[in-house]
N, C-alpha and C positions, 0 to 999 in steps of 0.2 A: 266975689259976692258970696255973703254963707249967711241963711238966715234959719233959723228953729221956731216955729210957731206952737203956740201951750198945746196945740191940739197935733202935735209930732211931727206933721211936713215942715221936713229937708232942704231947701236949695242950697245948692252948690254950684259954682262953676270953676272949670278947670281943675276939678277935685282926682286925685288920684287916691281909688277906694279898691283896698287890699281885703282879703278872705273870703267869707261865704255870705252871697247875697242872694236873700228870696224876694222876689216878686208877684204879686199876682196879676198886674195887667203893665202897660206902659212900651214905649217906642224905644226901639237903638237903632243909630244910624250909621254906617260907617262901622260896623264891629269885624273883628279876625275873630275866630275862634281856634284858637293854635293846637289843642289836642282834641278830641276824640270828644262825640256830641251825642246824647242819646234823646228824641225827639221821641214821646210815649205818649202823643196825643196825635192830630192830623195836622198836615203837613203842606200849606198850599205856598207857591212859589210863582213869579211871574217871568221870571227869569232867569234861566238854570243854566250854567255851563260847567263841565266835567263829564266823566265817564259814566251816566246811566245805563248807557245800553252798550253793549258788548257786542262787535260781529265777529265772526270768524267762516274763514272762506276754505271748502276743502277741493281739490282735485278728482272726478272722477277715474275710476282706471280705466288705462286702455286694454283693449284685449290686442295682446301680442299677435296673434294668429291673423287679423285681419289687414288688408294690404295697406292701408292710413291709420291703423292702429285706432280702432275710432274707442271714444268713451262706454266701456261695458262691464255692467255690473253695479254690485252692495257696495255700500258706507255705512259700517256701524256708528254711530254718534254716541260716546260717553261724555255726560257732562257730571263735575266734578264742582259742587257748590259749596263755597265755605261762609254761606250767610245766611243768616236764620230765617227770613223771609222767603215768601213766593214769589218765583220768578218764570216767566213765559219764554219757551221755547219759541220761536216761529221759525220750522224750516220749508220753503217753498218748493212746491212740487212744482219735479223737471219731466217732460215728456218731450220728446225730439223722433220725428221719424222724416227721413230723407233720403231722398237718392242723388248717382251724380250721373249726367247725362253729357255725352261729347257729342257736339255737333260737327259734322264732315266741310269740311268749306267748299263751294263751287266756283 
């Protein structure tokens, strides 16, 4: 089906439509976008999957000295971002204090 009306609207179906097309309003369903998208307005989505957020997990150090080598000490964090937006840190504060007690059996 392909209809032209005097007043410009298009239908098509089944149309395979090459080069550069502007829009100002209208639905697509089902689309791939196969290279690189630059979205310059807001951006709402109901259902996202891919890499948003990023974790990454570190080790603290043991201190050699102690008899379990238990976790002691700094972590410097360098973060290295190569994308133009703001992005949010969240690291969780760790506070740990414990003893170890042996009980004598009778």
């Amino acid at each position: 089906t392909f209809s032209l009306t005097p007043e410009g609207r298009l239908t098509a179906r089944n149309a395979d439509i090459s080069g550069n097309v502007n829009a100002n309003s209208g639905t697509l369903n089902n689309v791939t976008i196969n290279e690189n998208c630059r979205v310059l307005g807001k951006l709402s989505a109901n259902q996202i999957e891919g890499d948003l957020v990023k974790t990454v997990g570190k080790a603290f150090p043991r201190d050699s000295r102690a008899p379990e080598r238990w976790p002691s000490g700094t972590i410097t964090v360098r973060v290295y971002d190569d994308q133009p937006f703001d992005r949010q840190i969240v690291i969780p504060a760790v506070a740990f204090s414990g003893a170890k007690h042996e009980r004598e059996h009778t």
